[in-house]
N, CA and C of each residue as an Amber inpcrd file, in Angstrom:
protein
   519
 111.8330000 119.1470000 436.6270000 110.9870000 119.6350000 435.5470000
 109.5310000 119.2790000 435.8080000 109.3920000 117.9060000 436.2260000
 107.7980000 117.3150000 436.7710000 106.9900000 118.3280000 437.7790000
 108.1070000 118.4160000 438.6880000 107.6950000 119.0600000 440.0770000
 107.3780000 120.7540000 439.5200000 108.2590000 120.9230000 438.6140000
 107.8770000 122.5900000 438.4000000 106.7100000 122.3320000 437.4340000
 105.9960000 121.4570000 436.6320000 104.8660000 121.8560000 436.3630000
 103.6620000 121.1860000 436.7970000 103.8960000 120.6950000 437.7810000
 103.1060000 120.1150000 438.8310000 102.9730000 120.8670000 440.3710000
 103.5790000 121.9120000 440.0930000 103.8760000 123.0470000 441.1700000
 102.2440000 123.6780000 442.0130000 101.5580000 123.5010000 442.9590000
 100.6290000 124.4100000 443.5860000 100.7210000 125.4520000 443.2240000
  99.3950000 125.8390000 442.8820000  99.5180000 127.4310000 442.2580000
  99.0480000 128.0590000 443.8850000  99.8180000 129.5410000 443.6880000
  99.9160000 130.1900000 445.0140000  98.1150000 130.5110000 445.6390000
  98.3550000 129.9100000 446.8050000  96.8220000 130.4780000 447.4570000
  96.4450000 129.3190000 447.4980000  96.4720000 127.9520000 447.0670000
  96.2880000 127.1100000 447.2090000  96.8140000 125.8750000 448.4970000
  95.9070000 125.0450000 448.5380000  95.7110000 124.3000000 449.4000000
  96.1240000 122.9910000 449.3870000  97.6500000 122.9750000 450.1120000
  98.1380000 121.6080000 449.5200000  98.3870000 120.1820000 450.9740000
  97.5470000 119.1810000 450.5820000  97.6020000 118.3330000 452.0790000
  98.6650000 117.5730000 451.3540000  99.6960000 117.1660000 452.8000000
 100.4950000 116.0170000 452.8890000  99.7650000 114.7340000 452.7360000
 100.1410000 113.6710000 451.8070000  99.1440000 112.5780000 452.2900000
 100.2830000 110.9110000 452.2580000  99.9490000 110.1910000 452.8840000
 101.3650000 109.2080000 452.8740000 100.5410000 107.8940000 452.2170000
 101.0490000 106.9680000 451.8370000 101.1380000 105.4040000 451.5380000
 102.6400000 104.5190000 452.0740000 101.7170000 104.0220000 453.1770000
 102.6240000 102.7450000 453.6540000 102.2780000 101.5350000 452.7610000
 103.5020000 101.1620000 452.6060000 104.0210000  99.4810000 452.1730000
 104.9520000  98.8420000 452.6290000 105.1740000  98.0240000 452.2870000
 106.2140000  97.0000000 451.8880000 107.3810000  97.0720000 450.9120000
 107.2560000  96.9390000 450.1490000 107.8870000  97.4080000 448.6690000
 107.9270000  99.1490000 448.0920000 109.4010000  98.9860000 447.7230000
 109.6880000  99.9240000 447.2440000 109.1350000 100.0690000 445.4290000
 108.4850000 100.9720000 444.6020000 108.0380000 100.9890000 443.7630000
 108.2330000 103.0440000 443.1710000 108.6700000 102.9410000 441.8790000
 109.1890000 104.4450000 441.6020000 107.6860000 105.0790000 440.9400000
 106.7890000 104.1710000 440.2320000 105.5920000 104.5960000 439.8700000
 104.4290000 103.8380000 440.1200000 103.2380000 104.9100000 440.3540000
 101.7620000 103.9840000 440.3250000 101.3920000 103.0010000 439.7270000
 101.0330000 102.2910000 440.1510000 100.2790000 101.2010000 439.3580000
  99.1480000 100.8100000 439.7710000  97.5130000 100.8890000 439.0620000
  96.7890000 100.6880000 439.7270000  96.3760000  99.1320000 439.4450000
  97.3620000  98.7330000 438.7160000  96.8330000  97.3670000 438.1650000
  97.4150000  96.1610000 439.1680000  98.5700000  97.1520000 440.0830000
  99.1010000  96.4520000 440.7020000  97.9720000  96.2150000 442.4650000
  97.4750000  96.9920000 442.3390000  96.1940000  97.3690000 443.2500000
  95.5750000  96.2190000 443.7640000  95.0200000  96.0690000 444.9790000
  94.3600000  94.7100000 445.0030000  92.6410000  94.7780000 444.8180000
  91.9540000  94.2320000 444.4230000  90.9310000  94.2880000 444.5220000
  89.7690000  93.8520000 445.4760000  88.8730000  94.8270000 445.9510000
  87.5790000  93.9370000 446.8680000  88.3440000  94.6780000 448.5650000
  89.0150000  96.4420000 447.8520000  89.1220000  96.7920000 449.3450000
  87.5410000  97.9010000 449.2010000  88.2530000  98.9550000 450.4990000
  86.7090000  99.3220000 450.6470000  86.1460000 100.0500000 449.6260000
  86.7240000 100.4780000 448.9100000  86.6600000 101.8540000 448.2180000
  86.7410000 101.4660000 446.3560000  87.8470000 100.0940000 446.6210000
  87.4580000  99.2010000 445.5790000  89.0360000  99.3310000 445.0450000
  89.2970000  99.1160000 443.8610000  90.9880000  98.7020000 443.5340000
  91.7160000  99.9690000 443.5250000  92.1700000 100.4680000 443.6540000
  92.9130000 101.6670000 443.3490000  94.3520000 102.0750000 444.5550000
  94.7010000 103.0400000 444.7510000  96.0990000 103.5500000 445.3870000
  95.0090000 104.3560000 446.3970000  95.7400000 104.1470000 447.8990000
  95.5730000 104.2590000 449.2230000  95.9460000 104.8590000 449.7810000
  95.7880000 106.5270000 450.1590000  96.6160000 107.2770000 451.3770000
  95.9480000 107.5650000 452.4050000  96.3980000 108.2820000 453.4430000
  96.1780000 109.0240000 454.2420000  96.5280000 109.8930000 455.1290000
  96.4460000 110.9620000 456.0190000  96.6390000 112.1010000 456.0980000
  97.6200000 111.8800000 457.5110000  97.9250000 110.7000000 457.8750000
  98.0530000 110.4000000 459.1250000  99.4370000 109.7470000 458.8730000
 100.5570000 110.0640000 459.3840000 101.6850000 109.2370000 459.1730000
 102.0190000 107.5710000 459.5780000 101.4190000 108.2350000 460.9060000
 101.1630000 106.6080000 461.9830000 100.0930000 105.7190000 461.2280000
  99.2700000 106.2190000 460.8220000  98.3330000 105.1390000 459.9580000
  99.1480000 104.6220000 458.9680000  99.9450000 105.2530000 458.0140000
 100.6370000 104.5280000 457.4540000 101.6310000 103.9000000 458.1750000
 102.5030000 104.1330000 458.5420000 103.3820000 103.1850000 458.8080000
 102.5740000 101.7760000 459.6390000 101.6800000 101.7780000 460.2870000
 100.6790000 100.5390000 460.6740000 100.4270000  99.9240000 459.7350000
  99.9210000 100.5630000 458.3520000  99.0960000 100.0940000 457.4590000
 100.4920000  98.5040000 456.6580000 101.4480000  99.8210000 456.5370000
 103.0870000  98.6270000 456.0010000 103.3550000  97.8530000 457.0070000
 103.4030000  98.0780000 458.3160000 103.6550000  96.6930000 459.4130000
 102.6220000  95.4160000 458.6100000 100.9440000  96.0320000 458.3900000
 100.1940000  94.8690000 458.4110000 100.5470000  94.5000000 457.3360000
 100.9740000  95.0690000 455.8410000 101.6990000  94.4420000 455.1050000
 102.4790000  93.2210000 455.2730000 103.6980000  93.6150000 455.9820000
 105.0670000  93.0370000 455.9170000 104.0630000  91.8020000 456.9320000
 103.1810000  91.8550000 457.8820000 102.5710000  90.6730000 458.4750000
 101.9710000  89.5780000 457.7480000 100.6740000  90.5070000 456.6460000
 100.2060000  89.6130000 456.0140000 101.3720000  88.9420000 454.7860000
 102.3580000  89.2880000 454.3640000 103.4770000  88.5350000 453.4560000
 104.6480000  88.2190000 453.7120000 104.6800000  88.4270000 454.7540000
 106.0120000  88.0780000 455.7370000 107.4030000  88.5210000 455.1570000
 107.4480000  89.5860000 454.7950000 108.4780000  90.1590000 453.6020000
 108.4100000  91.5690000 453.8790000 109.4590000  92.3800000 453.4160000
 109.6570000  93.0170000 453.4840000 109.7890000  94.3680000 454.4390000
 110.2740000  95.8960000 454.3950000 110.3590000  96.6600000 455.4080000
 109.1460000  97.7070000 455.0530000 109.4470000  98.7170000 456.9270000
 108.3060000  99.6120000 456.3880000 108.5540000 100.2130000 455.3920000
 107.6480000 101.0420000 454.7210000 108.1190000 101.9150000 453.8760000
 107.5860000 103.0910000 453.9010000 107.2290000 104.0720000 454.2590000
 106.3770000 105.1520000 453.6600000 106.3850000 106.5230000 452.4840000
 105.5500000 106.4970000 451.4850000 105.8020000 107.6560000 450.5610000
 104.9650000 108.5870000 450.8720000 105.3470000 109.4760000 450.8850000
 104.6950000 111.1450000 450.7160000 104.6290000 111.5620000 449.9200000
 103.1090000 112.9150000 449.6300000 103.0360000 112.8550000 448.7150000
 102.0540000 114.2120000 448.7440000 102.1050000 114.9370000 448.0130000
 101.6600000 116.3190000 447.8670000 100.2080000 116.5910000 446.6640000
  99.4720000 117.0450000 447.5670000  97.7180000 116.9770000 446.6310000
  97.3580000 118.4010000 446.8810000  96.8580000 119.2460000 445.8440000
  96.3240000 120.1710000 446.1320000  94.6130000 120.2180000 446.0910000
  94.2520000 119.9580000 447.6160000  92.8870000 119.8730000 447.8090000
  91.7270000 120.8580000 447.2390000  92.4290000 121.5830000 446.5960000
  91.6500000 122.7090000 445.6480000  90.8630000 121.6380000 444.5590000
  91.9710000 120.5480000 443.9550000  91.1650000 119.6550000 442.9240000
  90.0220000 118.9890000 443.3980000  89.8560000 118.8290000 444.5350000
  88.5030000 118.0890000 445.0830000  87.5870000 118.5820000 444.5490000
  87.6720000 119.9310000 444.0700000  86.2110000 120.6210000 443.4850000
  86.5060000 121.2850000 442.1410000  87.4810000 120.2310000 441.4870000
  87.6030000 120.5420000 440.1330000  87.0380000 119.5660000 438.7980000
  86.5340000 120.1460000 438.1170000  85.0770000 119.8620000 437.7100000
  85.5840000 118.1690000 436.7900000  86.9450000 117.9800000 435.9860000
  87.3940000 117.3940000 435.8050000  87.4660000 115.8060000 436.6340000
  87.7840000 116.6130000 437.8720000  87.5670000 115.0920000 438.7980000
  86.0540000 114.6640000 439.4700000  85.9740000 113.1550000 439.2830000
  85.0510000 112.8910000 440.1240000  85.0990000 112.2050000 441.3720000
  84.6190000 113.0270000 442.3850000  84.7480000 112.8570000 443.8570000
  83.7180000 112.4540000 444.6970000  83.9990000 111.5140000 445.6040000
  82.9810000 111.1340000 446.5050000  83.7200000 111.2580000 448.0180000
  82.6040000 112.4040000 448.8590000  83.3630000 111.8170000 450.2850000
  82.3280000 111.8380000 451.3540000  82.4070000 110.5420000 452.1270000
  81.8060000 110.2210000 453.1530000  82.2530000 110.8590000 453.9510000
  81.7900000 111.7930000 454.8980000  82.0200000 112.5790000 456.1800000
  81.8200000 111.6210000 457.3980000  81.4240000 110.5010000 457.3290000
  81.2650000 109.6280000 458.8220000  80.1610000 108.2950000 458.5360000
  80.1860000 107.5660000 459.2640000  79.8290000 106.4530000 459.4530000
  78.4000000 106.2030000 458.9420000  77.9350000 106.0750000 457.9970000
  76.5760000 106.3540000 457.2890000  75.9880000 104.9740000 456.7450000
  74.7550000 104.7750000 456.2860000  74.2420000 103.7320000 455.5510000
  75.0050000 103.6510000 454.4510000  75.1130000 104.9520000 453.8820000
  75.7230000 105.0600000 452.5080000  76.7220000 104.3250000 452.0120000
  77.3770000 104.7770000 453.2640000  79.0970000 104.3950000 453.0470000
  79.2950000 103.1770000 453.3230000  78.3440000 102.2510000 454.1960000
  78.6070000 101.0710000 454.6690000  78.1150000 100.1800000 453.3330000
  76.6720000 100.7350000 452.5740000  76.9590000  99.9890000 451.3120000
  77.9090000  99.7790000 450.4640000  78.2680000 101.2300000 450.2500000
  79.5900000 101.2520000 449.4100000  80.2460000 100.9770000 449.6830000
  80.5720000 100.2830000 451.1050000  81.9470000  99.5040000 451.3060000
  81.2960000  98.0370000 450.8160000  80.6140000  97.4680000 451.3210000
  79.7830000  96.3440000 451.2460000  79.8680000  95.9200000 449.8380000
  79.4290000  97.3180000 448.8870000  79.4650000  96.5620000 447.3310000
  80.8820000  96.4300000 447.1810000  81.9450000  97.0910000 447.3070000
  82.9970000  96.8010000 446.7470000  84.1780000  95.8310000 447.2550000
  83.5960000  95.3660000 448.5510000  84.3680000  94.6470000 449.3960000
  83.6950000  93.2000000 448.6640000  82.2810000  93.1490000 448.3050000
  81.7160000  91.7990000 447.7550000  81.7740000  92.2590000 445.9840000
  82.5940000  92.8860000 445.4250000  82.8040000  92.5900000 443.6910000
  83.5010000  91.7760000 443.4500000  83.4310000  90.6920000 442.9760000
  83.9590000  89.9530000 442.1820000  84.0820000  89.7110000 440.8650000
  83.6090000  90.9040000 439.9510000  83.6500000  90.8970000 438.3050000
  84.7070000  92.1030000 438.2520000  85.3520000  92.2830000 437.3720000
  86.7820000  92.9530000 436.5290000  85.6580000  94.2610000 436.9130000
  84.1720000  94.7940000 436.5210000  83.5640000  96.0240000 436.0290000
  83.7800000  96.7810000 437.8730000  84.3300000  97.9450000 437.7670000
  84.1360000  98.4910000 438.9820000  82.9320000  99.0130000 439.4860000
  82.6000000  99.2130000 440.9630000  81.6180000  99.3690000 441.1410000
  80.8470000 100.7260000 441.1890000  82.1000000 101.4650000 440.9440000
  81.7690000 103.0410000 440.9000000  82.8890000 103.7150000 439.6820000
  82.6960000 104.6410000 439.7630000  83.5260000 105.5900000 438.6980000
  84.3590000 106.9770000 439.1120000  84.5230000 106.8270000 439.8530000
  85.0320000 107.7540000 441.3740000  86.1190000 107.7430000 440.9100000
  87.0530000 109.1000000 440.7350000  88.4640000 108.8860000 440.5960000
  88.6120000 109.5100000 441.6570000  88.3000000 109.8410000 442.9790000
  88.7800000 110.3060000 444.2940000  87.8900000 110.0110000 445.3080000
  87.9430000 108.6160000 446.1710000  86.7040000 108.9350000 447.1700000
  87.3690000 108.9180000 448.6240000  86.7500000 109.5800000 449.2960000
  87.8370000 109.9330000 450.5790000  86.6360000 109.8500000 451.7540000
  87.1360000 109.1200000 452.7300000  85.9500000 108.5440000 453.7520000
  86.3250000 107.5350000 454.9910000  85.8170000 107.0300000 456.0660000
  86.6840000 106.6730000 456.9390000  87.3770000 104.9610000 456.7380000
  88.1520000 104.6220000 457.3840000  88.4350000 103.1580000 457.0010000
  87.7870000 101.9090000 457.8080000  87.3290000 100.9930000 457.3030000
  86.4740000 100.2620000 457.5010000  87.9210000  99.2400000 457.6530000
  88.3080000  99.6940000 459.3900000  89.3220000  98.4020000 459.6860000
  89.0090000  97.1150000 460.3810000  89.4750000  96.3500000 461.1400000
  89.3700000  94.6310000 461.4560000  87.6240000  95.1270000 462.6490000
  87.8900000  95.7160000 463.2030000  86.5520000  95.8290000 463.9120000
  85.2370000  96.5500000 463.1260000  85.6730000  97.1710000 462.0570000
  84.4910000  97.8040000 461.4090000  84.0820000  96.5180000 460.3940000
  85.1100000  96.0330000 459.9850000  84.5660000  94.3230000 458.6990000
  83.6850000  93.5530000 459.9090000  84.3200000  93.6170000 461.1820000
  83.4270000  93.0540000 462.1650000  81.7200000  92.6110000 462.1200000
  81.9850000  93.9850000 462.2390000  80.5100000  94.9220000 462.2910000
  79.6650000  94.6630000 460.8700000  80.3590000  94.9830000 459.7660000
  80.1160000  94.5910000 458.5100000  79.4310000  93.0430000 458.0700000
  80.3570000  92.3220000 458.8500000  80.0210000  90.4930000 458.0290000
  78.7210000  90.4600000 459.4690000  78.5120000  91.2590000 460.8170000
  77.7060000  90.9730000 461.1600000  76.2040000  91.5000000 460.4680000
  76.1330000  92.9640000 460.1370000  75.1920000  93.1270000 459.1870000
  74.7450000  91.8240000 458.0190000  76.2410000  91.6640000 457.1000000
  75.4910000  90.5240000 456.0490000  75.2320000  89.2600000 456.6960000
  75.8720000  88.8370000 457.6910000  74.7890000  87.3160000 458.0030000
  73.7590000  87.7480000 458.6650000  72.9750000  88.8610000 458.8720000
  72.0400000  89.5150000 459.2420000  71.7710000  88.9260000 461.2570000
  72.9300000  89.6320000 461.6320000  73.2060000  89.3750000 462.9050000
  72.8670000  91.0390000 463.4850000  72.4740000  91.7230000 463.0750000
  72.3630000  93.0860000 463.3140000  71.8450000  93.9310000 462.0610000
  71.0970000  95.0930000 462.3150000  70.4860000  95.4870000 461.1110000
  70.9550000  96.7110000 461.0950000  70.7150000  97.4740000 460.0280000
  71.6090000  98.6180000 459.2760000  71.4980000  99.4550000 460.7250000
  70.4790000  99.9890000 461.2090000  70.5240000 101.3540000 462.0950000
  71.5700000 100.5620000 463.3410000  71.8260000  99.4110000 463.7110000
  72.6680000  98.7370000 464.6710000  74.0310000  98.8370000 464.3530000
  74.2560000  98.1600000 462.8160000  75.6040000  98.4000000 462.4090000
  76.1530000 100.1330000 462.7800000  75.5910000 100.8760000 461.9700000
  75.7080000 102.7500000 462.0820000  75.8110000 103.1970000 463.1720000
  74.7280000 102.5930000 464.3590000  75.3810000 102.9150000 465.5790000
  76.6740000 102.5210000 465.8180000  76.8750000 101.0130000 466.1240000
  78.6300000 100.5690000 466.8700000  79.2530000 101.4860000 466.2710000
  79.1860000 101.3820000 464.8620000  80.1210000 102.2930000 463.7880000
  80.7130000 103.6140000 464.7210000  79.6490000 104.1960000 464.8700000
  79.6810000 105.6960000 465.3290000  80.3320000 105.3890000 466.7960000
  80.3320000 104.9980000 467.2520000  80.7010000 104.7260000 468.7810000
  81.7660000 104.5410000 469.0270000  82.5910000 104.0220000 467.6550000
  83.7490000 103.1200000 467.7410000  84.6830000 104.3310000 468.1480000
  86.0860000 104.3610000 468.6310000  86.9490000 105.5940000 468.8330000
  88.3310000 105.6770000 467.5060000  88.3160000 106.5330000 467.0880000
  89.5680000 106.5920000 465.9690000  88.8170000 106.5320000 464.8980000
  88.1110000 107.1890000 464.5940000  87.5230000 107.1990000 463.0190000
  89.0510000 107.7880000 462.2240000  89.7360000 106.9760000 461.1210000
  90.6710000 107.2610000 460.3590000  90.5150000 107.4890000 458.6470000
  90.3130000 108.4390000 458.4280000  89.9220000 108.6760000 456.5760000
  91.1850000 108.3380000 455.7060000  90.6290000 107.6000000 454.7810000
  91.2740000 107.3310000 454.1330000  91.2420000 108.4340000 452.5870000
  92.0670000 107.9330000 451.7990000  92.1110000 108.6540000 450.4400000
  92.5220000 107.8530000 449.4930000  90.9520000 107.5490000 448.5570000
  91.0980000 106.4860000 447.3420000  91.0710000 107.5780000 446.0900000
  92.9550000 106.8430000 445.4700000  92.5640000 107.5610000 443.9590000
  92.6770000 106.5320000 442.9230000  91.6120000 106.2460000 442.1940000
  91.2670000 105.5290000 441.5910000  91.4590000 105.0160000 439.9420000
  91.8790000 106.4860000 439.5540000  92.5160000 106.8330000 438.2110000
  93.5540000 107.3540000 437.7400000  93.8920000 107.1910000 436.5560000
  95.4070000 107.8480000 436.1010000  95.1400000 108.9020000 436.1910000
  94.0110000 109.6740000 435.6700000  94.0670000 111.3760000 435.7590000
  93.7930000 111.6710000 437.0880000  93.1820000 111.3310000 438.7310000
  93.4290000 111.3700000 439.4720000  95.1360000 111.3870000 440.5950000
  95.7640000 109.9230000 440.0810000  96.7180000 109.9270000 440.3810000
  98.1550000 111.1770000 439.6210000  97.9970000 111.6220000 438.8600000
  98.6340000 112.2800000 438.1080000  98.8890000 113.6880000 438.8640000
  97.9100000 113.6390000 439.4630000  97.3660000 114.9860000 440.8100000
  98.6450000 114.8130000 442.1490000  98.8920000 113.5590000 441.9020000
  99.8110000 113.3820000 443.4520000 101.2700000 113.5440000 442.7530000
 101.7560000 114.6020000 443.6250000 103.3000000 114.7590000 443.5830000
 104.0810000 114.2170000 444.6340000 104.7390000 112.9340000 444.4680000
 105.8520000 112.6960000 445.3090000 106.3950000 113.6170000 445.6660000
 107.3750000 113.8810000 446.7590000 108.1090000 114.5800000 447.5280000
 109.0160000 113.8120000 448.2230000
């Protein structure tokens, strides 16, 4: 009954998108979310299967528990430009984006740092935080960071949804 009125309307544009974990879980929770990732607390996909299932290895590493897991999950990318949602997406390795990782990787108050219920942009993994904590102890300066950035090989986008009326958009499968 969910799935039929959560159905892609025809002509539309629907991406596969996965979340690796650890734990098995039947609904979202963004409360269950951790806070101070890049994009800031919310639910994590991406378009890449192998990224997920990596993403649940580093799981099950960092807690020493549990198996892979991966969910799939059906988005019709038509909503990206539906007026309802608000969307942010970084196309590549920018000042922009490196702040906005920067602010939300350093929040430490409950208030989020944006209002984004969809921001989709690349992932700022163990060599990009690298690059990152070298910018803030000011070991390198912004146009230095943006370069390595850009240089690096495997740029991987991620997909932050940040809200219930965002998440409400994703159909398991």
């Amino acid at each position: 009954y969910h799935r039929l009125l959560s159905a892609p309307r025809r002509g539309s544009h629907v991406m596969i998108l996965y979340h690796g974990t650890n734990i098995t879980f039947e609904t979202i929770d963004l409360l269950k979310s951790k806070p101070n990732k890049d994009f800031g607390q919310g639910f994590y996909l991406t378009t890449d299967k192998n990224q997920a299932i990596e993403m649940a290895k580093a799981k099950i590493d960092q807690q020493g528990q549990g198996k892979v897991i991966v969910y799939t999950y059906e988005f019709d990318d038509n909503l990206l430009n539906d007026s309802s949602l608000k969307v942010k997406t970084f196309d590549n390795y920018t000042e922009e984006w490196a702040l906005f990782i920067l602010a939300n990787r350093n929040n430490f108050s409950s208030t989020p740092v944006h209002d984004y219920d969809i921001v989709i942009g690349p992932i700022a993994d163990d060599r990009v935080g690298l690059q990152l904590r070298r910018y803030m102890d000011d070991i390198i300066d912004m146009e230095t960071l943006i370069k390595k950035l850009t240089y690096m090989k495997g740029m991987t986008i991620q997909y932050f949804f940040g809200s219930i009326s965002s998440i409400s958009k994703l159909i398991k499968t």
